[in-house]
C-alpha positions in Angstrom: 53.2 44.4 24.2 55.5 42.0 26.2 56.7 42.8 29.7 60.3 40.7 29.0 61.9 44.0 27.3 60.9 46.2 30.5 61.3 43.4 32.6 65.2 42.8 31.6 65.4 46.5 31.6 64.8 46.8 35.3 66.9 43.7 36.4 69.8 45.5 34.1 69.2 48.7 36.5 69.0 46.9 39.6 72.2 44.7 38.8 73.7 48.5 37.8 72.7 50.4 40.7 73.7 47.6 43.0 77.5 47.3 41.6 77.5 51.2 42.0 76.3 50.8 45.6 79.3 48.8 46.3 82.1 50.8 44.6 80.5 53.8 47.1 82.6 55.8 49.5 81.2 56.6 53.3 82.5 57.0 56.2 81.7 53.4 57.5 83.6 51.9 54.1 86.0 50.0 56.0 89.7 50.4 54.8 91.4 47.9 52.6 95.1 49.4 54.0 95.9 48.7 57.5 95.4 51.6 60.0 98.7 52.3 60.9 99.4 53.4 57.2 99.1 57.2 55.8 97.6 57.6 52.1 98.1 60.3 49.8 94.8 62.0 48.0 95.1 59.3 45.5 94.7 56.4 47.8 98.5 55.1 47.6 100.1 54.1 50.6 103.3 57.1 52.1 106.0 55.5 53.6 106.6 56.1 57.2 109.6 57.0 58.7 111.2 54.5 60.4 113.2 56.7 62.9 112.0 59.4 65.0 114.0 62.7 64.4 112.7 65.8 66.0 112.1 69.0 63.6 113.2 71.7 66.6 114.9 71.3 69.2 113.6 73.8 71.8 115.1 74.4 76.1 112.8 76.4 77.8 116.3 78.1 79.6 117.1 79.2 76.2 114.2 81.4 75.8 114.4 83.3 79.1 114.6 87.1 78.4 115.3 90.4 80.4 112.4 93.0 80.6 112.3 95.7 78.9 111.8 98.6 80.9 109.4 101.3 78.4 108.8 105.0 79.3 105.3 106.0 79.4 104.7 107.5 75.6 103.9 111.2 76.2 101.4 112.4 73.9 101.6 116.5 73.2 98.0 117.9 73.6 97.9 121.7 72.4 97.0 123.4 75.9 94.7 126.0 75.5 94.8 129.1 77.8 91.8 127.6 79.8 91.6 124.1 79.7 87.8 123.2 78.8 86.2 120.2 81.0 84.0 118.4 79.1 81.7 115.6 80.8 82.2 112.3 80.3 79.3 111.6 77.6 79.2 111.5 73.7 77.1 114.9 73.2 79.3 116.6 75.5 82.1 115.8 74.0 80.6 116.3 70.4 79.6 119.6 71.0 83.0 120.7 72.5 84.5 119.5 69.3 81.9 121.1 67.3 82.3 124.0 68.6 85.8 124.0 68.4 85.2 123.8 64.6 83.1 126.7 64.0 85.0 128.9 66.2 88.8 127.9 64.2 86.4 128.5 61.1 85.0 131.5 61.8 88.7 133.1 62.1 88.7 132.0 58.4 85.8 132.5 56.5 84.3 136.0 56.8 81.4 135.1 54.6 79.6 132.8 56.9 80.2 134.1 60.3 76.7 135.4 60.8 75.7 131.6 60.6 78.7 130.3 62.6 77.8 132.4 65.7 74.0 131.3 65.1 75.3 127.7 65.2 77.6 128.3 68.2 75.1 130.2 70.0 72.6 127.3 69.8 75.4 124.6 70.9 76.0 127.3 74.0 72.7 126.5 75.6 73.0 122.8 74.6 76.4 122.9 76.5 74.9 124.7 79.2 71.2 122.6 79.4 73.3 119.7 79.5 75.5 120.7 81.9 78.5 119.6 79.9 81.6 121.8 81.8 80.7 119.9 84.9 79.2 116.7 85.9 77.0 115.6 82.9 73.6 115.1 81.8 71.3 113.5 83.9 69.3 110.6 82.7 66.2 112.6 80.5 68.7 115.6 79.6 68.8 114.7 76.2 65.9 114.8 74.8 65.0 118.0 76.9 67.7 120.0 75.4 67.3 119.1 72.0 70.2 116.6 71.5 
């Protein structure tokens, strides 16, 4: 077995892969256009405008406006006989609401009322162990009450 066949082989793949080399793209391929021409995605030189002609036109005196003077939006809130206060904390305020529930659906549905006023009685101490109508729950309240 003669090495000439792999031999020419490899100097056919060399002389191959080198020509392939060359024809590469990078980013340090130096242009063959000059700089201060654009090119399409197809490599062909677009012709630059020769004049300068702005697009928009724009005076900054143009664009001055007058306020707009906007009443407060006034959002109707359903005012109960007694306003409830409810702390400022995320149990509190999902137990008011909570409650709320159970007691509009207990007006409607006879059938579960005996569970209702279970469920509202146990929310009741939560409310009140958490001190929810006034200032809050203190800092290990929650997990003392049960919340």
């Amino acid at each position: 077995m003669s090495l000439a066949p792999h031999l020419t082989l490899s100097l056919l793949l060399l002389v191959a892969s080198s020509h392939l080399i060359a024809t590469e793209l990078t980013n340090n391929t130096p242009l063959k256009h000059p700089q201060e021409q654009a090119l399409d995605a197809d490599g062909n030189p677009i012709p630059l405008p020769t004049e300068y002609a702005p697009a928009l036109e724009y005076h900054a005196h143009e664009a001055l406006v007058t306020p707009v003077k906007v009443s407060p939006q006034r959002h109707r809130t359903r005012q109960s006989a007694k306003a409830d206060k409810v702390a400022d904390d995320a149990g509190c305020r999902w137990l008011h609401s909570r409650m709320g529930e159970l007691k509009r659906r207990l007006k409607s549905d006879t059938r579960l009322a005996e569970y209702f006023h279970d469920e509202i009685n146990q929310y009741q101490q939560q409310w009140q162990c958490l001190k929810c109508a006034g200032a809050g729950p203190a800092a290990g309240d929650h997990a003392r009450c049960g919340l």
